[in-house]
SEZARO-817131 format. One record per atom (N, C-alpha, C): z, x, y; residue in one letter. Coordinates in steps of 0.05 Angstrom, whole numbers, padded with zeros to 5 digits, always signed. Layout:
ZXYa;...
This chain:
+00992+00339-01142x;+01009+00316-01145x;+01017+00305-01118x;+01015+00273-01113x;+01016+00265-01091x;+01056+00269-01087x;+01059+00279-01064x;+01092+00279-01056x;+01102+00250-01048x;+01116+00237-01057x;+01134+00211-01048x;+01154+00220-01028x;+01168+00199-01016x;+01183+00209-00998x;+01213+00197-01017x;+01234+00209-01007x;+01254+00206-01022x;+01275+00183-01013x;+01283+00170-01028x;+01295+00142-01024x;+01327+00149-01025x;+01331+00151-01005x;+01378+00159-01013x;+01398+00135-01005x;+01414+00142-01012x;+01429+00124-00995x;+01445+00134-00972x;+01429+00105-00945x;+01444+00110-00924x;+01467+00122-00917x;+01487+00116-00930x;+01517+00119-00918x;+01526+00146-00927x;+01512+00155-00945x;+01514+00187-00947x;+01493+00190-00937x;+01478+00200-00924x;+01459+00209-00904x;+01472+00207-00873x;+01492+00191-00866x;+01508+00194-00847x;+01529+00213-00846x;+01537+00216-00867x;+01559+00233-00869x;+01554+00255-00891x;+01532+00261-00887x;+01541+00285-00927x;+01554+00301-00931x;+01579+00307-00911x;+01598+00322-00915x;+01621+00310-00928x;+01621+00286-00932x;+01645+00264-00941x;+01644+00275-00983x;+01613+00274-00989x;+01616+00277-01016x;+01636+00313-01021x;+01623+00324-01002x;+01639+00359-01011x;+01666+00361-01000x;+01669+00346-00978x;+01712+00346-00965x;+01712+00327-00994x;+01703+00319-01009x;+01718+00298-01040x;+01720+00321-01053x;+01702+00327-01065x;+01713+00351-01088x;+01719+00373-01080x;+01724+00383-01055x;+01737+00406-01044x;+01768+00404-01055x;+01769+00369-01043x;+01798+00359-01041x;+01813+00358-01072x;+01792+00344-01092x;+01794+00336-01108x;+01808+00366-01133x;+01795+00385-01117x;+01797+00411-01131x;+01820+00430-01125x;+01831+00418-01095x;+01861+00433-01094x;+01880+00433-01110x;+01884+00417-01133x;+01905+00423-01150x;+01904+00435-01164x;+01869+00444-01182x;+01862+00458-01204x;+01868+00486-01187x;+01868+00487-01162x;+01867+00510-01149x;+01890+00522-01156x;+01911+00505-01151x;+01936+00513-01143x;+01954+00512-01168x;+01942+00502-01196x;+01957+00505-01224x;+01946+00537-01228x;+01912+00553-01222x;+01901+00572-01224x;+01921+00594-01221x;+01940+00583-01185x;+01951+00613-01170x;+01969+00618-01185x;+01992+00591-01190x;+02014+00593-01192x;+02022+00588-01227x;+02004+00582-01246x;+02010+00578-01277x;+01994+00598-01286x;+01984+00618-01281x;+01957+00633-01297x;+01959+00636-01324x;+01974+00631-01331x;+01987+00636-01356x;+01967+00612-01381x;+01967+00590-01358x;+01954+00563-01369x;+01929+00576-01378x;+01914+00596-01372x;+01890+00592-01380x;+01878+00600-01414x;+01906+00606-01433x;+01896+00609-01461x;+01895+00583-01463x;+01892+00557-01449x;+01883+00533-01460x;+01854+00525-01457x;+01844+00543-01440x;+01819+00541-01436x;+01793+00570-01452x;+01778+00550-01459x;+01761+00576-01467x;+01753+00607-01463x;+01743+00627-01475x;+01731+00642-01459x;+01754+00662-01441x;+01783+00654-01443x;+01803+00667-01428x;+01792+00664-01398x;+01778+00631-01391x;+01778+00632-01356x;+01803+00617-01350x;+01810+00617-01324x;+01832+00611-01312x;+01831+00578-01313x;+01858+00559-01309x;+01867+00531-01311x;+01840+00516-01292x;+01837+00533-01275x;+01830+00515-01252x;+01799+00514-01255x;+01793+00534-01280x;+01766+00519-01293x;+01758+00492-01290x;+01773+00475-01300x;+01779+00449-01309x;+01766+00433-01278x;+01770+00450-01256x;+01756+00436-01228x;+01723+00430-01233x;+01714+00438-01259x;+01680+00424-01252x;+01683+00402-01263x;+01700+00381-01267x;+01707+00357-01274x;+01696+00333-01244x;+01706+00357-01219x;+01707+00343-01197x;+01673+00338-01184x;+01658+00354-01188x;+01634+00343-01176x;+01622+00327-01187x;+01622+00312-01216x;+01611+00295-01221x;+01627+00272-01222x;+01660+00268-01223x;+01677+00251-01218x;+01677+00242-01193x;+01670+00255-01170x;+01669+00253-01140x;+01646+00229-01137x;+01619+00243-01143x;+01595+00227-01152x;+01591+00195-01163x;+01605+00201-01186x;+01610+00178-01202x;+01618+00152-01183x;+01643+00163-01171x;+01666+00148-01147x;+01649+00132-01131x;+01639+00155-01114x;+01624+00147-01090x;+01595+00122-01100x;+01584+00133-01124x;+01564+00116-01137x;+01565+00088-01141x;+01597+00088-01149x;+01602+00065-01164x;+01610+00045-01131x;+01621+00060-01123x;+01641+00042-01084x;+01612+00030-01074x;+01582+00041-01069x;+01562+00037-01058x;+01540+00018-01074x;+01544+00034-01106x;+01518+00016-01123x;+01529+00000-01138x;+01557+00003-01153x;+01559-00011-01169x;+01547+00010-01191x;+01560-00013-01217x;+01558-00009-01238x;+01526+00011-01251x;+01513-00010-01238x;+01471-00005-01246x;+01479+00028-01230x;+01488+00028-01204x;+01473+00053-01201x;+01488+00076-01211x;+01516+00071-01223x;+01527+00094-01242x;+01509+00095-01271x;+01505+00080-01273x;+01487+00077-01308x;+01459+00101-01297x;+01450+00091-01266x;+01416+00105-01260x;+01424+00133-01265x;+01460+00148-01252x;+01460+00167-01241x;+01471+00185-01269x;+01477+00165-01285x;+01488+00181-01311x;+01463+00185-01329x;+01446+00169-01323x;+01418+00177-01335x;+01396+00196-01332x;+01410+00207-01313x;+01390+00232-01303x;+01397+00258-01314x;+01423+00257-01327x;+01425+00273-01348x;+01415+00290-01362x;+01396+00272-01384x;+01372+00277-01401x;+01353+00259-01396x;+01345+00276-01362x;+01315+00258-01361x;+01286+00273-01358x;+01283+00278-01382x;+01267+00303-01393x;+01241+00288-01388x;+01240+00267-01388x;+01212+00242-01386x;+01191+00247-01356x;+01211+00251-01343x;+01200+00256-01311x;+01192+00279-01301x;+01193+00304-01332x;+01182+00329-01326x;+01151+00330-01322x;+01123+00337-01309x;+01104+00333-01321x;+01089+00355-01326x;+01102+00374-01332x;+01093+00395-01347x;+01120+00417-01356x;+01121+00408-01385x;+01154+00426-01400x;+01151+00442-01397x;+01131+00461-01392x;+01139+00490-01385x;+01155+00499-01368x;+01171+00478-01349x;+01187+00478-01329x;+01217+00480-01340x;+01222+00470-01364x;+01240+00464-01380x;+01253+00501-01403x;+01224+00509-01399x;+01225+00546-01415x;+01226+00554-01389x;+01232+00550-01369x;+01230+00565-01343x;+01263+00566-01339x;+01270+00542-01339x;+01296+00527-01334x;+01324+00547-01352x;+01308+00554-01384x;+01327+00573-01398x;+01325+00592-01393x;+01295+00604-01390x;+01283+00635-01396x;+01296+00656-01369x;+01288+00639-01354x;+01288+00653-01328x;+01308+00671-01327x;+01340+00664-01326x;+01363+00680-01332x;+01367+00699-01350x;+01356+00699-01378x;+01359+00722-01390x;+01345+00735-01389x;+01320+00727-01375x;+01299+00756-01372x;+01308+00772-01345x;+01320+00757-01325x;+01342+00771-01301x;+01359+00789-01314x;+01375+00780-01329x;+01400+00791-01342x;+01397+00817-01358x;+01367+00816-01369x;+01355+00838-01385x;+01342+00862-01365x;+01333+00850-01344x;+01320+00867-01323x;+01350+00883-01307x;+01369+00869-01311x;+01388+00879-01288x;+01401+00900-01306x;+01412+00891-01324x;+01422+00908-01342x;+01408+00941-01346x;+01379+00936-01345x;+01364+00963-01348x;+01361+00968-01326x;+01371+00953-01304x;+01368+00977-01275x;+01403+00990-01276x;+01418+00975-01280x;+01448+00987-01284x;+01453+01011-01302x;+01434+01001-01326x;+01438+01030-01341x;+01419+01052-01329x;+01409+01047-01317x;+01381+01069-01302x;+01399+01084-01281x;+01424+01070-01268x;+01443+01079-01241x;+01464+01096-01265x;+01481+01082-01285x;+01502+01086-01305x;+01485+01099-01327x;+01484+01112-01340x;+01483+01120-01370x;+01500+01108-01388x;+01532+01119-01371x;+01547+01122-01386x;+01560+01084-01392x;+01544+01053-01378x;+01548+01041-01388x;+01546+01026-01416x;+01565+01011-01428x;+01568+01006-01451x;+01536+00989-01464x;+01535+00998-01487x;+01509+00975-01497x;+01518+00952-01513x;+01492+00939-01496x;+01499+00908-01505x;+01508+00903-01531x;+01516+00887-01546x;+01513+00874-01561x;+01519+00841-01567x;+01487+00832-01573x;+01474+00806-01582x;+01479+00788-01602x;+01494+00772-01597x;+01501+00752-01629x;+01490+00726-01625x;+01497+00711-01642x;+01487+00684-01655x;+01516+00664-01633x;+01531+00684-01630x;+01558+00668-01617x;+01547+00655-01585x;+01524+00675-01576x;+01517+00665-01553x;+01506+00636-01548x;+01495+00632-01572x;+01489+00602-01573x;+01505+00582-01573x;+01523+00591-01586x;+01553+00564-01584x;+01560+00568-01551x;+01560+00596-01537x;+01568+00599-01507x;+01552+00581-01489x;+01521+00581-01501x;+01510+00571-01484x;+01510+00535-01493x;+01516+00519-01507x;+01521+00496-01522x;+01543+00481-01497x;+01567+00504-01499x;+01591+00500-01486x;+01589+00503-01455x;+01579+00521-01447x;+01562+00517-01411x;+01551+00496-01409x;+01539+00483-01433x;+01523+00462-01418x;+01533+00439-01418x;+01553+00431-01433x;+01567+00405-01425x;+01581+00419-01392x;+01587+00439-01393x;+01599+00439-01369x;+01584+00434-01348x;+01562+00449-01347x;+01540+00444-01331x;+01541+00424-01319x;+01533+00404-01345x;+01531+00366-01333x;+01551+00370-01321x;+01580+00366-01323x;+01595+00356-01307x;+01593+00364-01271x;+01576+00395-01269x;+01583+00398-01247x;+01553+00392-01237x;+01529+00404-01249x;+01504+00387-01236x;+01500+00360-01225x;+01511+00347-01246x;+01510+00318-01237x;+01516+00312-01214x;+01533+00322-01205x;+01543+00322-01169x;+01525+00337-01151x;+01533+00363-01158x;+01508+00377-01139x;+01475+00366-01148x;+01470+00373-01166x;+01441+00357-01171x;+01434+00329-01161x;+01445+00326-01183x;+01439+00302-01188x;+01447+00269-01155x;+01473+00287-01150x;+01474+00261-01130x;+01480+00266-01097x;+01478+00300-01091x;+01484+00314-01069x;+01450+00324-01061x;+01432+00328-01088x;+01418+00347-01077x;+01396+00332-01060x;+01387+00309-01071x;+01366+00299-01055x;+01365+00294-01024x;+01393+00277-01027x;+01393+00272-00990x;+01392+00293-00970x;+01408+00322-00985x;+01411+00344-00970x;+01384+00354-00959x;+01365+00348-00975x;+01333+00360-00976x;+01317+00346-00959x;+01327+00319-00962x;+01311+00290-00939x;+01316+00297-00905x;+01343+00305-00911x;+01353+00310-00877x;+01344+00334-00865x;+01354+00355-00892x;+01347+00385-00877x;+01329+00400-00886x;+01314+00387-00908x;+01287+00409-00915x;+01303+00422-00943x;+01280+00432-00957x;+01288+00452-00986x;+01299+00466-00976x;+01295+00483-00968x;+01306+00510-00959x;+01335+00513-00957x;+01343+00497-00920x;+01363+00501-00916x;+01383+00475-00926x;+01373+00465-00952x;+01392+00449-00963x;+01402+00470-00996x;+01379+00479-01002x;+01380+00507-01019x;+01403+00525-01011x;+01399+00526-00987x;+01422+00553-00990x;+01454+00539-00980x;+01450+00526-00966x;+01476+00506-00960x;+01486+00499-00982x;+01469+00485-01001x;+01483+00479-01020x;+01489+00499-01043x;+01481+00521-01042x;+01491+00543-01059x;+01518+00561-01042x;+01515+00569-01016x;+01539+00570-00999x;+01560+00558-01010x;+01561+00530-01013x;+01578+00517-01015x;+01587+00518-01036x;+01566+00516-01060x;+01572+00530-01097x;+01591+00554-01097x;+01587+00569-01079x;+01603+00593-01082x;+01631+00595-01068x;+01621+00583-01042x;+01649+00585-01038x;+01668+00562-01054x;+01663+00550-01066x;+01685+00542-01082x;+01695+00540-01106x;+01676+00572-01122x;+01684+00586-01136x;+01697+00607-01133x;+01706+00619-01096x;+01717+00637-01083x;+01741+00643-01102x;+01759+00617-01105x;+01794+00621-01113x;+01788+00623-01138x;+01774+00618-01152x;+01779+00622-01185x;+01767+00645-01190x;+01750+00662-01179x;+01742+00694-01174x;+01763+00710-01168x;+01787+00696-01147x;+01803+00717-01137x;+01819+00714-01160x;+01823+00689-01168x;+01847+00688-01187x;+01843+00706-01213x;+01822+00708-01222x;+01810+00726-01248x;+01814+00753-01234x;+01809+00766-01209x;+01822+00791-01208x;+01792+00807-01192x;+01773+00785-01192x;+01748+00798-01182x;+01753+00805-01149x;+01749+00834-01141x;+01746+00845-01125x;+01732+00834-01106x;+01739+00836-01075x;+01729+00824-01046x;+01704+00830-01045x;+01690+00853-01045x;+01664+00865-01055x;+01651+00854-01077x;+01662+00846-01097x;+01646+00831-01119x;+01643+00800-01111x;+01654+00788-01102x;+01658+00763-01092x;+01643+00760-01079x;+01637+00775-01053x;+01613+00775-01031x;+01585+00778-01049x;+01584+00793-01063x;+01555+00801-01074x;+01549+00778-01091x;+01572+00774-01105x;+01565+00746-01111x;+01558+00720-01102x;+01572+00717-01079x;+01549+00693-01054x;+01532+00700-01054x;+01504+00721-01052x;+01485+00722-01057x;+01476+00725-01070x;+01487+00728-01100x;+01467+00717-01123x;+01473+00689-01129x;+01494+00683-01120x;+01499+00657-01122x;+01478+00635-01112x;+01477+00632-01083x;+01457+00621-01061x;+01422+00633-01078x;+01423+00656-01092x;+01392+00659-01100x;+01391+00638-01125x;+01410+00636-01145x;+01412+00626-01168x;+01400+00592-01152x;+01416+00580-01130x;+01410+00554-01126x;+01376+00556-01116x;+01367+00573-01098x;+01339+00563-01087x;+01329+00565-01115x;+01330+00581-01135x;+01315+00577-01162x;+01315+00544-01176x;+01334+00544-01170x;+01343+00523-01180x;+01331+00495-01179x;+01330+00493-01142x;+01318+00483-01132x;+01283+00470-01133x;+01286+00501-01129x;+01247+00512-01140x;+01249+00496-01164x;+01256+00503-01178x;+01243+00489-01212x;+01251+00459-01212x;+01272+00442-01196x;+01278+00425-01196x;+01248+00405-01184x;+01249+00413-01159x;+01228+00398-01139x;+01190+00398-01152x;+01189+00412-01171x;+01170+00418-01190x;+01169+00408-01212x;+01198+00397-01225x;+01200+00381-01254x;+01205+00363-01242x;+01191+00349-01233x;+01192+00318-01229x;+01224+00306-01213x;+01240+00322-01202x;+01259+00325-01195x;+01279+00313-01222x;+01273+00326-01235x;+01293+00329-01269x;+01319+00352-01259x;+01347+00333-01262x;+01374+00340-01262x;+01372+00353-01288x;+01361+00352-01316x;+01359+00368-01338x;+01360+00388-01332x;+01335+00400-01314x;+01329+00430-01303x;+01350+00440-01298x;+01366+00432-01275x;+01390+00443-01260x;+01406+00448-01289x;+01411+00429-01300x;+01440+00435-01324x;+01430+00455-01336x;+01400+00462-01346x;+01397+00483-01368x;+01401+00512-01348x;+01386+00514-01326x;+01393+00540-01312x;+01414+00537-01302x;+01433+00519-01295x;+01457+00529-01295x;+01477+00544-01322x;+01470+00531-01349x;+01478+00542-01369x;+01475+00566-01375x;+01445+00564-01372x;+01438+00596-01380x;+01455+00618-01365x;+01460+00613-01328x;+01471+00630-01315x;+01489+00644-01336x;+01513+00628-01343x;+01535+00628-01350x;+01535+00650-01375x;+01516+00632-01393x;+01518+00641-01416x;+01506+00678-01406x;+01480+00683-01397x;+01478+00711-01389x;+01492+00722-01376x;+01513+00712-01357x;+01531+00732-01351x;+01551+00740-01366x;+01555+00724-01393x;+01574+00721-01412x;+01568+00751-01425x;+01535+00750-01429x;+01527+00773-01451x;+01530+00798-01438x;+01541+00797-01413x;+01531+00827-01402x;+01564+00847-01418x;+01558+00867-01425x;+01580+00881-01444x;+01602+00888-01414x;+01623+00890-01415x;+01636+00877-01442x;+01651+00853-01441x;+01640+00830-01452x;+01644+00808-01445x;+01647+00800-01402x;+01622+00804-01405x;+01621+00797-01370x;+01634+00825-01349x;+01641+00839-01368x;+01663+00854-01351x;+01642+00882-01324x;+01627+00885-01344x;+01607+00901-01333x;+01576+00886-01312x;+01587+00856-01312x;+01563+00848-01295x;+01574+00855-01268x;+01550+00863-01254x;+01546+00874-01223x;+01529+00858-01205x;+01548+00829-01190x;+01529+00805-01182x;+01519+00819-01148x;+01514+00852-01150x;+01495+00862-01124x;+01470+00870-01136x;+01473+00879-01161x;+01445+00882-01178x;+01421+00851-01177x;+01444+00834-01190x;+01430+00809-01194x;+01418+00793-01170x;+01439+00802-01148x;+01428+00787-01121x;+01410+00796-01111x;+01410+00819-01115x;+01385+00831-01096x;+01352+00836-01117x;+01355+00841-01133x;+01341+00833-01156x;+01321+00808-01147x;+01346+00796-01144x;+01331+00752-01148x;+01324+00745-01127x;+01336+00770-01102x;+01323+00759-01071x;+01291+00768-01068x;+01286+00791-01085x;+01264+00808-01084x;+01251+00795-01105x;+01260+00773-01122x;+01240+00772-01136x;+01231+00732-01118x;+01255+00732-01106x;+01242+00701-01095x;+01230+00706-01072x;+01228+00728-01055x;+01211+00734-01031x;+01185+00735-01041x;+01180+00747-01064x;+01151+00754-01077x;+01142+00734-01085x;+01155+00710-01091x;+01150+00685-01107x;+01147+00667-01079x;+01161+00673-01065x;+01155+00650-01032x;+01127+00661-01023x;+01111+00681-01030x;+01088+00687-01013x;+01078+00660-01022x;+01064+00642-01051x;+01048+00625-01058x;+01066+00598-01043x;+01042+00579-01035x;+01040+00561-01017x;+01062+00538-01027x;+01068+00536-01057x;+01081+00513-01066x;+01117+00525-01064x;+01123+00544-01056x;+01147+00541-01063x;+01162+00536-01054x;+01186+00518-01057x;+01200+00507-01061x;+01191+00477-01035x;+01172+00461-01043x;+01158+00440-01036x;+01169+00417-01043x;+01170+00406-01038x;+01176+00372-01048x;+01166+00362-01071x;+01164+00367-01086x;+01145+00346-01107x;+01173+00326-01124x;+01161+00296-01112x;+01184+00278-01127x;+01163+00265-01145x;+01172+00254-01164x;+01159+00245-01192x;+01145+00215-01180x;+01111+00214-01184x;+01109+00180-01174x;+01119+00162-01191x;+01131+00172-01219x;+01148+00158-01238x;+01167+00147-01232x;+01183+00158-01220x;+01209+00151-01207x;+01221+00159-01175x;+01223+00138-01171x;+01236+00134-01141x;+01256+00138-01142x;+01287+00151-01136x;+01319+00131-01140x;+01318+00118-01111x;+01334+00104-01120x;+01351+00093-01084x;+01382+00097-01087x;+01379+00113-01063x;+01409+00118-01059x;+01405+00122-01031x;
């Protein structure tokens, strides 16, 4: 497939740090209802903390900035990428997009019980599907920003790679305070920047391959969620040094072949931004 070159907009390509100081900014209050109300969080699903409510801000940030530069047309282009399943050109990218995470989640789990015995066994319901229904609206809200309207220019300026892990760095660290706030350990937090940053080059990878389809990103971001949901007992037993190192060893093995994580933009579609 012939590679296009990617069309962004200027004035974030001058500054692309302006879109992440927005929802950094945008997110200090969910931060700070998190420290100081914890209490707030039986309003939110799942028993996660208030400041959940911050993946509102990467696609509200987006939207902002979209609307100040394009106008109206180019919020309609950028809310369209949503469900833009059309620009995939081969769906198997789309069973990659779900699959990938629970076959991780299934592999990690049997290396944990291989270390543990004595950890608890899963158990599998029908409920996981409503979990994973419910990640994925969330998803959108936070893909759309990182995907959808952060990720391209990042890639134009600095390459897959080190826009891959920058922009997963950055995924994580600003899920840092809502980890501490839930009670997750300094050690778990770190291990989780690196499964974190592996979760994005995947991400990436399958993205720059589906026709640069934001769909992709929302479904493997869901899935994350939803498989870390299933690990017994209720998330409590996931171990994000299993998973990281797992996904580093399995994307080192996957970077030997020549395409990965390459450019491929859709000759279907251009954006301009």
């Amino acid at each position: 497939m012939t590679s296009h070159p990617l069309q962004v907009h200027c004035a974030f390509l001058q500054s692309p740090s302006r879109y992440f100081g927005w929802v950094f900014a945008a997110s200090l209050p969910f931060y700070a209802l998190g420290i100081l109300a914890p209490q707030l969080k039986r309003l939110i699903p799942f028993g996660l903390p208030i400041s959940t409510l911050m993946i509102f801000c990467p696609a509200g940030v987006a939207i902002s900035l979209t609307y100040r530069y394009e106008g109206q047309a180019g919020v309609r282009r950028l809310l369209g990428r949503v469900f833009d399943y059309r620009v995939i050109p081969n769906k198997t990218w789309l069973l990659l997009s779900v699959g990938i995470m629970p076959a991780a989640m299934l592999f990690s789990y049997a290396v944990q019980l291989l270390l543990d015995p004595s950890l608890p066994q899963a158990v599998w319901s029908l409920t996981l599907v409503f979990s994973f229904a419910v990640y994925f609206f969330g998803a959108i809200s936070e893909e759309l920003g990182w995907t959808g309207y952060a990720l391209d220019p990042l890639q134009h300026r600095y390459g897959c790679l080190v826009a891959s892990v920058g922009l997963g760095t950055l995924w994580w660290l600003w899920h840092v305070i809502p980890y501490h706030v839930t009670g997750r350990s300094t050690d778990w937090i770190l291990w989780q920047g690196l499964a974190t940053v592996m979760f994005r080059i995947i991400m990436v990878w399958i993205y720059n391959h589906a026709g640069r389809s934001v769909l992709t990103s929302i479904l493997f971001h869901a899935a994350i969620n939803t498989s870390i949901d299933a690990f017994p007992v209720s998330s409590s037993h996931y171990d994000p040094k299993v998973m990281g190192l797992m996904l580093l060893g399995l994307t080192l093995l996957v970077a030997v072949g020549p395409k990965f994580l390459t450019m491929v933009a859709s000759p279907k579609r251009v954006d301009s931004r």
